[in-house]
C-alpha angles and dihedrals in degrees: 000000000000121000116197116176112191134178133210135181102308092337136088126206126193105198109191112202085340099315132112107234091154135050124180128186096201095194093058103019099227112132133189120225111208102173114046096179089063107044108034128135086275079071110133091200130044120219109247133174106198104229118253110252 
């Protein structure tokens, strides 16, 4: 499995073998899961964007 993780602007997107399967507003901290299978409580790794400092 490929992870990319990619920014614009104020948002943060997680493709998964070229898929989007994770979608995160920074500003206001809401997100938007579109693959469950993928990203489920089972999850090794947990999405995290680093604050800006």
């Amino acid at each position: 499995m490929i992870f990319k993780k990619q920014t614009k602007d104020n948002e943060l997107y997680v493709y998964m073998n070229g898929k989007l399967i994770y979608k995160r507003w920074l500003d206001t901290g809401q997100s938007k899961v579109f693959d469950v299978m993928a990203y489920d409580k089972y999850t090794e790794f947990s999405i995290k964007e680093d604050k800006k400092k």
